[in-house]
C-alpha positions, 0 to 999 in steps of 0.5 A: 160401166167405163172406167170413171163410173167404175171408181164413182158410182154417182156417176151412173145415170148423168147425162152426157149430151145436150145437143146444140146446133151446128156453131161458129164460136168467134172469139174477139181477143183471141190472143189474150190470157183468158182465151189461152188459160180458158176459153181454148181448154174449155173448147178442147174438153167440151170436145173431149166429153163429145158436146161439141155439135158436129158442125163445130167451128172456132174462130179467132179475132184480132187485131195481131195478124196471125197466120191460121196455122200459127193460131192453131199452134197457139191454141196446142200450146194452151191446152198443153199447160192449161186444159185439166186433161192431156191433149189427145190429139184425135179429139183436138184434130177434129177441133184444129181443122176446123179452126180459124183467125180473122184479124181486124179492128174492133173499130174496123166496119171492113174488118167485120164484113171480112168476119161475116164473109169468113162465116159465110163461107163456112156456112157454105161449106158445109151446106148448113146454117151456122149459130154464131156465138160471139165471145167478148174477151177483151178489155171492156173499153173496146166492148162498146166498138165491137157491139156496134160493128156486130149491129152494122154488120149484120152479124147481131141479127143473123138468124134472128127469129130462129132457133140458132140465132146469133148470141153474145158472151160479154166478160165481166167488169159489165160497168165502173158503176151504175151510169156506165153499166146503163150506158153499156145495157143500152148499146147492147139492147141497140144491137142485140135482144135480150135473149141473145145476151149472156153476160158471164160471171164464172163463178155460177159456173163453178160445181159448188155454186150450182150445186146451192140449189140443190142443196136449198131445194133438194133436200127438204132438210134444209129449206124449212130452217133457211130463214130469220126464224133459225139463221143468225147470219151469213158470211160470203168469203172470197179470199186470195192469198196473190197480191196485185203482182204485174196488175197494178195498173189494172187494179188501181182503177179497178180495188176489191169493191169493183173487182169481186164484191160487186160481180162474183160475192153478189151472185153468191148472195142471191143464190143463197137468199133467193125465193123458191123459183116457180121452174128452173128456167132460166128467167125464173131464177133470174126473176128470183136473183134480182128480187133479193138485189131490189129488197136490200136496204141502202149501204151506209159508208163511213164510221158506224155503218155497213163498210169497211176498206182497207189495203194489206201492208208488209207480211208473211205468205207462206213463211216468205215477206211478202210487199206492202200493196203501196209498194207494189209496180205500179202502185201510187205512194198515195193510192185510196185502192182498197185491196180489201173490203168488207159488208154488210148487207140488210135484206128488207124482206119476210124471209130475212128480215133481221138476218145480216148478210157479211161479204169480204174479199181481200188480197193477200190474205191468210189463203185462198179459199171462196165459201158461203157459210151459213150459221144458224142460231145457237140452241136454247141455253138449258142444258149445255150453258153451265158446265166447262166441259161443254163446248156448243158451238152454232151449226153452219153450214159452209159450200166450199166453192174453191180451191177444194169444192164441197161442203162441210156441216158443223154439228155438236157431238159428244167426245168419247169417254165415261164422262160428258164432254162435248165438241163440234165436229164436222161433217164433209161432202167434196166433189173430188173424193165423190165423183172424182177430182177431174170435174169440169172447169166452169167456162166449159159449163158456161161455154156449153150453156151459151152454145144450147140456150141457156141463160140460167147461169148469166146475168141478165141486164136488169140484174146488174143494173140492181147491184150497181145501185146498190153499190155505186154510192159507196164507190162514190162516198170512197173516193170523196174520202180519199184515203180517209177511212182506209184501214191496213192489214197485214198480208197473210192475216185474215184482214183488218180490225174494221172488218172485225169490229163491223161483225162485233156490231152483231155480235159476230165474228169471221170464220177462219175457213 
């Protein structure tokens, strides 16, 4: 028994390798945040864990002409200050030799036959065919010149048709709406099959989010309650304390809606109401995902109906004032962003029929915390309805997603002493605490995924396409309304009186996680 096994027991028995084949990953915008804060660590820990394939190769692309040596410094600066273990320099030697930069275009054809020639020489190197793993990690307007260039380039289809055929990782915003993410579907599926796609969405890789499944079905505790019968609704709260800060102009074009209500709490959403899958394969749970986006009825936007939006105005975070979104760099004196916003949601189905399903997001709220919540009915009023000294609550249970990941259950106890009194109580499970605190980061699942096959945790094109039409029309009916409609909320609170008063419609109120 090592070190780790020692302290966390669980930890006895889990597999350590799932093997992939010798592999080339190309990361395009290598330079960016997100391959520093990231895709670099995630690569260093997959080393470190030993899940990496023998033959492994990084890649860097882009459009800056760097010098290899510097791109590897580069890389050792990232997992210095990013990577969730220090940088133990035999693991990232083993990785640096084998570490590269290509620069180019991404509207460059030469640029692309100097890739696939680098790849070549690679391949011929160590005598072996590679997998090619091409990572999209750049501002989605290039995304389009780089699918094309990797189809007239040869690379898409190389080894296509055997087990290490090439793949791609596309980063999200897959789309601005329902139109654009066909468009874009479309110049994938004119290069790539779909088998070879992973669109991400680093949220399925996140413990907690896996961890849904388990729970759901798993443990048979759980799965005879999750319907209309004993569920009275659902909450799906993704809340972050940050404003807009030096985003600005990204997030003027971009609002709540776009940025996490259609991507990240959609994909919350279907795990939790998700059918039963006949397997664990990945187009099995995929089937499931996209069932639940097809069976949820229209959104009605405007007063009355299933949304609310609103931007956070002057406030307290942390006991410090914090600015008005309006008054933000960047931000116009006018602007009809929504910076918070709130829905819900009818499922159209026998197992949900009746049972609304409540998502918000917000900046600048009271802290940063992503959970699922499910709170089931209250039990009957016949023994602890009359009587002050008995506090009932309705049990839920919440998956704690981020920053601290776990989950809590919300039971009814009674309070020690000669005399009955009751009060809810919580029962805790957290990752840190069980298996310890240095549990993987989700790109390193996903990275890993991508690497043997599988699709599980990626969205597939038919799926975004569902929660596009769902949501385009209020896009759509929001920007006809300007700022007609748009609700305030002070930063630090927990969001707008909206948001509130579309719970009261049920009879319902926010958690405060």
């Amino acid at each position: 028994m090592n070190a780790d096994t020692a302290r966390h027991p669980f930890l006895q028995g889990l597999s350590k390798h799932r093997g992939a084949p010798p592999t080339v990953v190309v990361i395009f915008g290598a330079s960016g945040d997100l391959t520093a804060r990231k895709l670099i660590p995630a690569v260093y820990n997959l080393g470190h864990d030993n899940l990496l394939p023998a033959d492994f190769h990084l890649v860097g692309y882009g459009r800056k002409a760097i010098p290899d040596d510097e791109f590897r410094a580069l890389a050792t600066s990232a997992i210095h200050e990013f990577s969730r273990r220090e940088l133990n320099p035999a693991v990232w030697d083993r990785i640096a030799q084998n570490t590269t930069y290509v620069a180019g275009g991404y509207d460059e054809p030469e640029a692309f036959k100097r890739l696939a020639a680098h790849i070549a020489a690679i391949e011929k190197k160590i005598s072996r065919e590679v997998q090619v793993l091409f990572y999209i990690s750049t501002p989605p307007t290039v995304f389009a010149p780089i699918l094309k260039n990797l189809g007239a380039s040869g690379l898409a289809a190389k080894h296509l048709g055997e087990p290490h055929h090439a793949k791609v990782i596309i980063e999200k915003p897959f789309g601005r709406n329902l139109a654009s993410a066909r468009e874009l579907n479309a110049t994938i599926r004119s290069v790539f099959e779909e088998h070879q796609v992973y669109r991400i969405d680093h949220y399925l890789g996140k413990e907690t989010v896996q961890d849904l499944l388990v729970q759901r079905f798993g443990n048979a505790i759980f799965e005879p309650l999750w319907n209309r019968n004993f569920i009275d609704h659902v909450q799906i709260t993704v809340a972050e304390e940050v404003g807009v800060g030096t985003r600005g102009g990204y997030y003027e074009t971009s609002g709540a809606l776009r940025d996490m209500i259609q991507n990240h709490t959609m994909q919350l959403l279907a795990l939790t109401a998700m059918e039963p899958p006949v397997s664990l394969s990945a187009e099995d749970v995929r089937d499931e995902k996209v069932k639940v986006l097809k069976a949820i009825q229209a959104l009605r936007p405007g007063p009355g109906g299933d949304t609310a939006r609103a931007q956070y105005v002057t406030g307290f975070i942390g006991g410090k004032q914090a600015p008005g979104y309006l008054d933000e760099e960047g931000i116009s004196a006018t602007s009809a962003t929504e910076t918070y916003a709130a829905i819900r949601l009818s499922i159209n189905n026998w197992r949900w029929q009746g049972v609304p399903f409540y998502l918000r997001s917000g900046k600048r709220m009271a802290r940063r915390v992503s959970e699922i919540a499910i709170q089931f009915k209250r039990p009957p009023g016949t023994l602890f309805s009359d009587n002050p000294l008995y506090n009932i609550a309705p049990n839920t249970l919440a998956f704690q997603i981020q920053p601290d990941e776990g989950l809590s259950l919300i039971l009814n106890g009674k309070v020690p002493g000669l005399e009955t009194r009751t009060q809810p109580v919580k029962m805790n499970f957290r990752y840190s605490t069980t298996f310890g605190s240095n549990t993987p980061e989700a790109y390193e699942r996903l990275v890993l995924d991508a690497m043997v096959g599988d699709g599980t945790l990626f969205i597939r094109g038919d799926e975004a396409e569902a929660s596009w039409k769902l949501y385009t029309p209020v896009l759509e009916a929001w920007a006809a309304a300007g700022r007609d409609g748009m609700d305030t909320y002070a930063s630090g609170s927990w969001g707008p009186k909206s948001a509130d008063d579309l719970m009261a419609q049920t009879k319902s109120a926010w958690r405060q996680p």
